[in-house]
C-alpha positions as CSV (number, residue, x, y, z in Angstrom):
1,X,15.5,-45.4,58.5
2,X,13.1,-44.0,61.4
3,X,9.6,-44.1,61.1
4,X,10.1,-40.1,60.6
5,X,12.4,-40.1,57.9
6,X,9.8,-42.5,55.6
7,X,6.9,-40.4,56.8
8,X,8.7,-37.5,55.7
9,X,10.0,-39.2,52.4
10,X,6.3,-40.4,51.9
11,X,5.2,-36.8,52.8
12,X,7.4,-35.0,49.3
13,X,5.2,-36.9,46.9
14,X,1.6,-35.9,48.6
15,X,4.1,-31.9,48.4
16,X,4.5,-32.4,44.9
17,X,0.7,-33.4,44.2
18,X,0.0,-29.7,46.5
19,X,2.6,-28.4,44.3
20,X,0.9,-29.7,41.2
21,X,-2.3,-27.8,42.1
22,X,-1.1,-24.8,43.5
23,X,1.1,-24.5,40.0
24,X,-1.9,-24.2,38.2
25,X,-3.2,-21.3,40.4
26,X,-0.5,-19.3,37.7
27,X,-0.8,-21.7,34.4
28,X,-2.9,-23.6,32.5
29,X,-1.9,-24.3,29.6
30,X,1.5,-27.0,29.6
31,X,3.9,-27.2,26.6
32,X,5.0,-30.4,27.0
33,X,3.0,-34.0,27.2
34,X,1.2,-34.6,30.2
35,X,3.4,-38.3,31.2
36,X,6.8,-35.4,30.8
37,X,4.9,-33.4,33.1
38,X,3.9,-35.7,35.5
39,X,7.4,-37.0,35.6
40,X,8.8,-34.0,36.6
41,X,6.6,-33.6,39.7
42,X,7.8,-37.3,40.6
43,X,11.2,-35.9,40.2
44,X,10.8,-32.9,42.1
45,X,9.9,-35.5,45.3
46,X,12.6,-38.1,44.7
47,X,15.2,-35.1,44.5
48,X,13.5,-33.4,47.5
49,X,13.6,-36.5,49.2
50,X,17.4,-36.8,48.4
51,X,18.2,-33.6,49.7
52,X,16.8,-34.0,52.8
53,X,18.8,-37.4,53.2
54,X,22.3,-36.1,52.0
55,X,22.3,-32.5,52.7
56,X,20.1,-31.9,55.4
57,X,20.5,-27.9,55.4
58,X,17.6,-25.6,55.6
59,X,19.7,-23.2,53.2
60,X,20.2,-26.8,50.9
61,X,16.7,-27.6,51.0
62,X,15.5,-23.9,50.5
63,X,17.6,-23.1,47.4
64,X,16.7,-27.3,46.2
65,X,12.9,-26.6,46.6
66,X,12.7,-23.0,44.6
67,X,14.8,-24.2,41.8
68,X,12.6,-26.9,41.4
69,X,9.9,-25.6,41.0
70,X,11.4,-22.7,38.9
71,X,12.0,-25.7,36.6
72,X,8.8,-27.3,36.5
73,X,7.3,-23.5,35.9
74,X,9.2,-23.7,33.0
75,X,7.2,-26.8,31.1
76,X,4.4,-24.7,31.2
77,X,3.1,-21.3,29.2
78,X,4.7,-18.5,30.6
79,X,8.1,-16.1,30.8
80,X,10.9,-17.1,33.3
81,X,9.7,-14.1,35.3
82,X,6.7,-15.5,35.8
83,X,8.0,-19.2,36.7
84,X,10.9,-17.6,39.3
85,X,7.5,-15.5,41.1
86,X,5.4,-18.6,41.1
87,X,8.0,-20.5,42.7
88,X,8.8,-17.9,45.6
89,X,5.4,-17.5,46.4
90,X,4.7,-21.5,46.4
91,X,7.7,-21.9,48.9
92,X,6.7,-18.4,50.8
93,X,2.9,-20.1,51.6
94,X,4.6,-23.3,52.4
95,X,6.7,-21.7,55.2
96,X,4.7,-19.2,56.0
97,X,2.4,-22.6,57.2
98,X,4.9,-24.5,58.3
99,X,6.1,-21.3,60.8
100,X,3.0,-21.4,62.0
101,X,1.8,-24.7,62.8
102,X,5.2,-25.4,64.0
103,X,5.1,-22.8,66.9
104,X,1.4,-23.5,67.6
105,X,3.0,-27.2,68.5
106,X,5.4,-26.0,70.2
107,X,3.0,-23.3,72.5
108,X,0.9,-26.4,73.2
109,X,4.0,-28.4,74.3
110,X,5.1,-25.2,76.2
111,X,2.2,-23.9,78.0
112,X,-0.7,-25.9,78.1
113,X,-1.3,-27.0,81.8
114,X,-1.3,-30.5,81.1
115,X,1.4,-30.9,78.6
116,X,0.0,-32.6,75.5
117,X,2.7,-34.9,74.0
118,X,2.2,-34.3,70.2
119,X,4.0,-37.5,68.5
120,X,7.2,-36.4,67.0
121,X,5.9,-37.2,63.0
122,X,2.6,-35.4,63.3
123,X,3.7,-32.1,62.9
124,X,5.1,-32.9,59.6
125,X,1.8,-34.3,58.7
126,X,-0.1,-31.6,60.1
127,X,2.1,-29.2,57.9
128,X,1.7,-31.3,54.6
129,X,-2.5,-31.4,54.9
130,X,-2.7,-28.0,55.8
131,X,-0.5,-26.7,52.9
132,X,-2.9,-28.4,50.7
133,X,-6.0,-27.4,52.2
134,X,-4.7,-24.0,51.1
135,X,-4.1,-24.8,47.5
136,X,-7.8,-26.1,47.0
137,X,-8.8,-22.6,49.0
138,X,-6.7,-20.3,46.8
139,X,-7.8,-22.7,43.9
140,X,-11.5,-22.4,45.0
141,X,-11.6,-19.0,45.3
142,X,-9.9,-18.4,41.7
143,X,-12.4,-20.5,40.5
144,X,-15.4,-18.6,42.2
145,X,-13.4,-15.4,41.1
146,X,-13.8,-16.7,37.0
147,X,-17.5,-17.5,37.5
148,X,-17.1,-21.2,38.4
149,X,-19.8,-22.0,40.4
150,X,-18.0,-24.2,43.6
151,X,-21.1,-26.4,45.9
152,X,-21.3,-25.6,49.5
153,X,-20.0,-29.2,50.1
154,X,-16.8,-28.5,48.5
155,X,-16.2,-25.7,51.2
156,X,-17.5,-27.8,53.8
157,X,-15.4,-30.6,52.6
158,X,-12.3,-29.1,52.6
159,X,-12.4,-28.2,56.3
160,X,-13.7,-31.6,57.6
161,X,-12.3,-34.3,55.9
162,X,-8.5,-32.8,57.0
163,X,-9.7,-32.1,60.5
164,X,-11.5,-35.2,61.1
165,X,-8.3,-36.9,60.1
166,X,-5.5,-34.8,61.7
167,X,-7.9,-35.6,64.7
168,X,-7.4,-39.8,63.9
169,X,-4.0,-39.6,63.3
170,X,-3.2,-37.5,66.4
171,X,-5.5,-39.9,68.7
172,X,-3.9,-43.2,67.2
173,X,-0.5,-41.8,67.6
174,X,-0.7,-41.3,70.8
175,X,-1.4,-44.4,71.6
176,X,1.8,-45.4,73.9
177,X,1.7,-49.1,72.8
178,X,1.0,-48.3,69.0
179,X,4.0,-49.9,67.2
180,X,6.5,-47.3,65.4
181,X,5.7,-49.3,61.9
182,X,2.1,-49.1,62.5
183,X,2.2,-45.4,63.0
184,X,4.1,-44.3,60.4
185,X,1.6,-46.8,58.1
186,X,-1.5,-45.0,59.3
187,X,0.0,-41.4,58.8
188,X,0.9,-42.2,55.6
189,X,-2.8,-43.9,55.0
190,X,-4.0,-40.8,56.0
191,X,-2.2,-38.5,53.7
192,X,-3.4,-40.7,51.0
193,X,-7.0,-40.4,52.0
194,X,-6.9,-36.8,52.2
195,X,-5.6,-36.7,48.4
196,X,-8.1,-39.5,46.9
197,X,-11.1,-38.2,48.4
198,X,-10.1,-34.8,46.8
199,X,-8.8,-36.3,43.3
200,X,-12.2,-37.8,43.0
201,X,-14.0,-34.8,43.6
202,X,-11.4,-32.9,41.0
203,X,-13.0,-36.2,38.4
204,X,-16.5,-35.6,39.5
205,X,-16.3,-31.9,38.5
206,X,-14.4,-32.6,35.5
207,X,-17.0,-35.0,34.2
208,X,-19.6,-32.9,35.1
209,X,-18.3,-30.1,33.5
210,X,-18.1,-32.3,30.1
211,X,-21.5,-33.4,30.4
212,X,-22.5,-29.4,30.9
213,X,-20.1,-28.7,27.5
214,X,-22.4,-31.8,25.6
215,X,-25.6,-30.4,26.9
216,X,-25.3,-27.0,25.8
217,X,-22.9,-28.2,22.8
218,X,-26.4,-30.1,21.5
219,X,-28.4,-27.6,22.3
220,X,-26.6,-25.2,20.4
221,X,-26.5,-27.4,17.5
222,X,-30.1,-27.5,17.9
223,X,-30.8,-23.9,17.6
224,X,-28.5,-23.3,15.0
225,X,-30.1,-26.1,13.3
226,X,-33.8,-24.4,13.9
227,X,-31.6,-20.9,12.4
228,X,-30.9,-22.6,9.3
229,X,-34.2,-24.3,8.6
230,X,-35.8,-21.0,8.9
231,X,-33.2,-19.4,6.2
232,X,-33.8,-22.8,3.8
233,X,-37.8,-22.1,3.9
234,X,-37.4,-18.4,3.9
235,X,-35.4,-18.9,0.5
236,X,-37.7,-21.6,-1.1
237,X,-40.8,-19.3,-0.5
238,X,-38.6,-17.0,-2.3
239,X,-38.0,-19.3,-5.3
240,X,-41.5,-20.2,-5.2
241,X,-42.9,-16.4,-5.3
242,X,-40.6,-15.3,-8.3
243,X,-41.7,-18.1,-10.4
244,X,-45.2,-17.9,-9.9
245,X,-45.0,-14.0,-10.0
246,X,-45.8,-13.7,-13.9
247,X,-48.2,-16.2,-13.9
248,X,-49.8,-14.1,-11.0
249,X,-49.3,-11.0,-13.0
250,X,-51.3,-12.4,-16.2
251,X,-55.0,-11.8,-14.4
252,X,-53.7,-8.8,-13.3
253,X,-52.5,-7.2,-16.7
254,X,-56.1,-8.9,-18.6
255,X,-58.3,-7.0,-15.7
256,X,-56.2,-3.9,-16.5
257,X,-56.6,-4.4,-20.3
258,X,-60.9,-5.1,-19.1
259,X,-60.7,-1.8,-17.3
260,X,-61.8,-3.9,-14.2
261,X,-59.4,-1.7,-11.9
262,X,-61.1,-2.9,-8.3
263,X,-60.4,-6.5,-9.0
264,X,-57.3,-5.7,-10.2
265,X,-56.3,-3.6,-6.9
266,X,-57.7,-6.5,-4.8
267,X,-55.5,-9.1,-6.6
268,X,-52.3,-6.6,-6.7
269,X,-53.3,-6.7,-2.5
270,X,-53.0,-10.2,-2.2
271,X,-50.1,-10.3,-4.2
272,X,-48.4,-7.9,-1.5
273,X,-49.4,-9.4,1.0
274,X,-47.7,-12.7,0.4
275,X,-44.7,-11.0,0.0
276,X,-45.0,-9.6,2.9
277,X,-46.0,-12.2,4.7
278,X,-43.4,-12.7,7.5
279,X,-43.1,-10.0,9.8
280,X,-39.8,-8.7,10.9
281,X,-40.5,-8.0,15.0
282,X,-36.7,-7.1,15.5
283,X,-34.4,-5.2,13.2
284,X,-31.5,-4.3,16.3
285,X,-28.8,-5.4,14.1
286,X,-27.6,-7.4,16.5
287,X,-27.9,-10.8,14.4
288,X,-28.3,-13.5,17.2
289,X,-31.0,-11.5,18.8
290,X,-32.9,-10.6,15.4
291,X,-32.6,-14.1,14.2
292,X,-34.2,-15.5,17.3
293,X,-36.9,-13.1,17.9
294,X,-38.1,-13.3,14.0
295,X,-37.8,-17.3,14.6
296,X,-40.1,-17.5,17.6
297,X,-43.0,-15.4,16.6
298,X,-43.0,-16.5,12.9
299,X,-46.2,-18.1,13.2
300,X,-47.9,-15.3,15.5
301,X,-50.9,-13.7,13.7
302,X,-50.4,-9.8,14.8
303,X,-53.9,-9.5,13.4
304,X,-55.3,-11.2,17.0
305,X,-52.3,-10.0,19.2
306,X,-51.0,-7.1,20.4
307,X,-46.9,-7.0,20.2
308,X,-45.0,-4.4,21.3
309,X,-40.8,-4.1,20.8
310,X,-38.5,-1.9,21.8
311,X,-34.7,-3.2,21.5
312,X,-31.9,-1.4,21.2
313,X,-28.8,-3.1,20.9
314,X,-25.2,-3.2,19.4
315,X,-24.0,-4.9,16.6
316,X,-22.0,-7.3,18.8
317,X,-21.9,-7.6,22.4
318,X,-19.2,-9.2,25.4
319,X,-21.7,-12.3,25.7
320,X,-21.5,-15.6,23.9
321,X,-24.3,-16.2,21.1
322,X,-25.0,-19.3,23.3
323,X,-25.4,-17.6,26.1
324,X,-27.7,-15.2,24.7
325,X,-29.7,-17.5,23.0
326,X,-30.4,-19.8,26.3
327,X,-32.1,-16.8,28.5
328,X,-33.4,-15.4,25.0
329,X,-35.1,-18.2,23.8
330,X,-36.0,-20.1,27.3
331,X,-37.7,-16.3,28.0
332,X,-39.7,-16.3,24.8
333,X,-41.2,-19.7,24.9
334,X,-42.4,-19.4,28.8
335,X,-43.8,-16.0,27.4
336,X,-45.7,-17.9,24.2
337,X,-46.4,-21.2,26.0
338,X,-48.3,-18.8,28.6
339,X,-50.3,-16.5,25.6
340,X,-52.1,-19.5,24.6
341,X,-54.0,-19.6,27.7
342,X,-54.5,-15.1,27.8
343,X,-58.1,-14.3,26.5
344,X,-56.4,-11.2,24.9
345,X,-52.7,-11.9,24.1
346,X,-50.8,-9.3,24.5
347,X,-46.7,-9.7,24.2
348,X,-44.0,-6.9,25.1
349,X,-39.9,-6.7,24.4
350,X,-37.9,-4.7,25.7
351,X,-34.4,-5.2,25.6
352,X,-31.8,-2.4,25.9
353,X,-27.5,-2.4,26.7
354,X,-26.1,0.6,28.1
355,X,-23.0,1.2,30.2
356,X,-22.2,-2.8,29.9
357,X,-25.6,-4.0,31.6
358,X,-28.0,-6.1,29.3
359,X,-31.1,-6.0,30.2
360,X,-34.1,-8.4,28.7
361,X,-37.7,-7.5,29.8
362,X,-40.6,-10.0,28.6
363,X,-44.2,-9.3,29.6
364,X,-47.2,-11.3,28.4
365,X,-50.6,-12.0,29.3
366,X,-51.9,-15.1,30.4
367,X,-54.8,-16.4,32.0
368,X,-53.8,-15.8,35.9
369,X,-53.4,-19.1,37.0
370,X,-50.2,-19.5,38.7
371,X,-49.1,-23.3,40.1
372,X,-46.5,-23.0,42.9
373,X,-43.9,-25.4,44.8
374,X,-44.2,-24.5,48.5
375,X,-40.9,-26.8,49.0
376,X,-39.0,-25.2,46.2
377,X,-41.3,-21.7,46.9
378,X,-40.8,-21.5,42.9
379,X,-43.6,-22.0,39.9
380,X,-44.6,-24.8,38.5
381,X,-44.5,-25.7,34.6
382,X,-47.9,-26.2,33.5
383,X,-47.2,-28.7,30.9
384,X,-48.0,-32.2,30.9
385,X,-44.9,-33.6,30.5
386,X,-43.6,-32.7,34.0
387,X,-40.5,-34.8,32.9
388,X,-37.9,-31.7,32.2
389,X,-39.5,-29.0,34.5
390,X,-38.5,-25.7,35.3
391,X,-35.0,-26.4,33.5
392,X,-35.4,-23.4,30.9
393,X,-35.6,-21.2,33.6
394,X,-32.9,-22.7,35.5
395,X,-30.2,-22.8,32.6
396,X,-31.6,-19.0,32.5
397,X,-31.0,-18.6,36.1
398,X,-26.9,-20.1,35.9
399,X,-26.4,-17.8,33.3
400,X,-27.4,-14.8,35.1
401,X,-25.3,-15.6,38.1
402,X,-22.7,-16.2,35.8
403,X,-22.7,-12.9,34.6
404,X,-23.1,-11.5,38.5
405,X,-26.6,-10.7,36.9
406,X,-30.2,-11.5,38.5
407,X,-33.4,-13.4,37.1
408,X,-36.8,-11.6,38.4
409,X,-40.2,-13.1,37.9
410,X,-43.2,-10.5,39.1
411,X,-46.9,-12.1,38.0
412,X,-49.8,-9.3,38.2
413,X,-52.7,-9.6,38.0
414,X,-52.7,-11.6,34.8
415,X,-49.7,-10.4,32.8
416,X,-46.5,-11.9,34.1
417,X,-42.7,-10.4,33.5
418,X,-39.5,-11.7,33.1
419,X,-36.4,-9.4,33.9
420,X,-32.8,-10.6,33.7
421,X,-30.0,-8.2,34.3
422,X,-26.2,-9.1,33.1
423,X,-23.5,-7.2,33.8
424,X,-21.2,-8.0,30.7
């Protein structure tokens, strides 16, 4: 066997990793186990490999490759139709490359004034990198596409690391005294380092993304928590007022009887107002955004404070509760953390959905001061636990470029608004 032929045969199970990822460009969801799966991308190499060694025929190998990956299609979610025009268009990007890159050799070979001899197995590698590099682009920009937010290094990444080592293989290989063993060692060295680094990153994201999922998983469990607190009190005030109502009534009925009708009205005013002692601020319908609102301004005395609302929503909307309650609720305590430095609080909602925009204004008073990063050229939390700053407004700021949306912060004077727009 020449060095070629094991650099090739080396070269059909890095294809089937590129296969493995460009597969889930179409699917993601597998019907069988995931060792049956991976299996059958080991198989798909070893058979490739065969091919190539028995029946070396471009038609062979052609028909070989799309059936193969027709069949691995076929483990996964999905109608035959779809498996047969994933397959096509997997084997149509890899020629498509391999068309290319092959003639740009062969140019350079052709025409350049001093020939460049390109070693006989780079091409081959050259081919198998760039195929993959085009799977994580196409995968990247699916992902960008669904709202994934992808780090600049991750596009910076994917350029350099294969260039920098298409660029060591080529110099090494054409060293004239490099042994044919050794070559076809390093290429293959190469290859592998090129799908590590890249599995690693894949792990990196994948834990991160878990450790997002907990984060907001608690958080959620800690708002909902906070929801049904609110409803337990609520209903033991309840219990508490019906069964002290007749004993409350009793004065009432004996000033009555006395004729004593002014301390009667004052008590039947007291009585009232302890049944009407928590304010409703938002009655939208729209539960998530009532319960929160009514939540966070529970203890507000409206006596000392001017509060404005204005919301108009649906029952339901296209927006997780979660998601909702993160910009909601990071919005409202910036705005009440701030009120309890304004000499005359003033708070203002507005919150309207039309045309599938959501937009959440929040304007409060505060005292004026304003504390800025000049590095970050952001604001400053003002609490004294600097420990967890400016992450409310960050989790508020993802969710808006999730939803292609923008966060605006406008201080004046000394009322300061929040605006975020979603498009849902």
């Amino acid at each position: 066997m020449s060095v070629y032929d094991l650099v090739y045969a080396l070269s059909n199970f890095f294809m089937a990793y590129t296969t493995y990822k460009f597969i889930h460009v179409f699917y993601s969801v597998c019907r069988v186990k995931p060792w049956i799966e991976r299996t059958a991308y080991l198989l798909y190499a070893t058979v490739l490999t065969l091919v190539y060694f028995t029946l070396p025929l471009p038609i062979v190998f052609l028909t070989a490759n799309i059936l193969l990956v027709f069949g691995i299609g076929l483990l996964y979610e999905g109608k035959p139709i779809k498996a047969l025009f994933a397959s096509i268009i997997i084997y149509a990007c890899s020629m498509l490359v391999e068309v290319f890159f092959g003639t740009a050799v062969f140019t350079i070979n052709a025409y350049v004034f001093s020939p460049i001899e390109v070693p006989e197995i780079f091409p081959i590698i050259l081919i198998r990198i760039t195929t993959y590099v085009l799977t994580r682009l196409i995968t990247g920009f699916q992902n960008v596409r669904n709202n994934v937010y992808i780090p600049p290094a991750y596009w910076i990444s994917l350029f350099l690391i294969p260039l920098c080592t298409l660029i060591l293989i080529l110099s090494t290989l054409s060293n004239p005294n490099l042994s044919p063993l050794l070559g076809g060692l390093s290429s293959s060295c190469a290859i592998l380092i090129n799908l590590v680094a890249f599995y690693i990153y894949d792990r990196l994201s994948a834990l991160m993304e878990e450790k997002l999922a907990l984060t907001m998983s608690q958080e959620q469990s800690r708002f909902y928590e906070s929801q049904v607190n609110l409803m337990k009190n609520s209903l033991e005030e309840m219990r508490i007022l019906r069964h002290d109502l007749n004993n409350r009534l009793v004065p009432v009925y004996s000033l009555l009887q006395q004729g004593d009708t002014d301390d009667a009205l004052k008590q039947l005013t007291q009585l009232g107002a302890s049944w009407q002692k928590r304010e409703e601020y938002s009655a939208s319908g729209n539960p998530t955004v009532d319960a929160l609102i009514n939540y966070k301004l529970q203890h507000i005395d409206a006596s000392i404070m001017n509060i404005h609302t204005n919301i108009q929503l649906p029952a339901a909307l296209q927006l997780p509760d979660f998601d909702l309650a993160v910009v909601l609720g990071n919005l409202l305590d910036n705005a009440l953390e701030a009120l309890a430095t304004a000499k005359e609080p003033s708070l203002s909602l507005f919150i309207r959905y039309s045309k599938g925009c959501l937009l959440i204004q929040i304007t409060n008073s505060f005292d004026g001061i304003l504390l800025s990063d000049r590095n970050k050229k952001g604001l400053l939390s003002r609490k004294k636990d600097q420990k967890d700053h400016g992450l409310g407004l960050k989790s508020v700021r993802q969710i808006a470029e999730k939803y292609d949306g923008l966060l605006e912060l406008e201080p004046d004077g000394q009322e300061f608004t929040a605006r975020v727009l979603l498009y849902l």
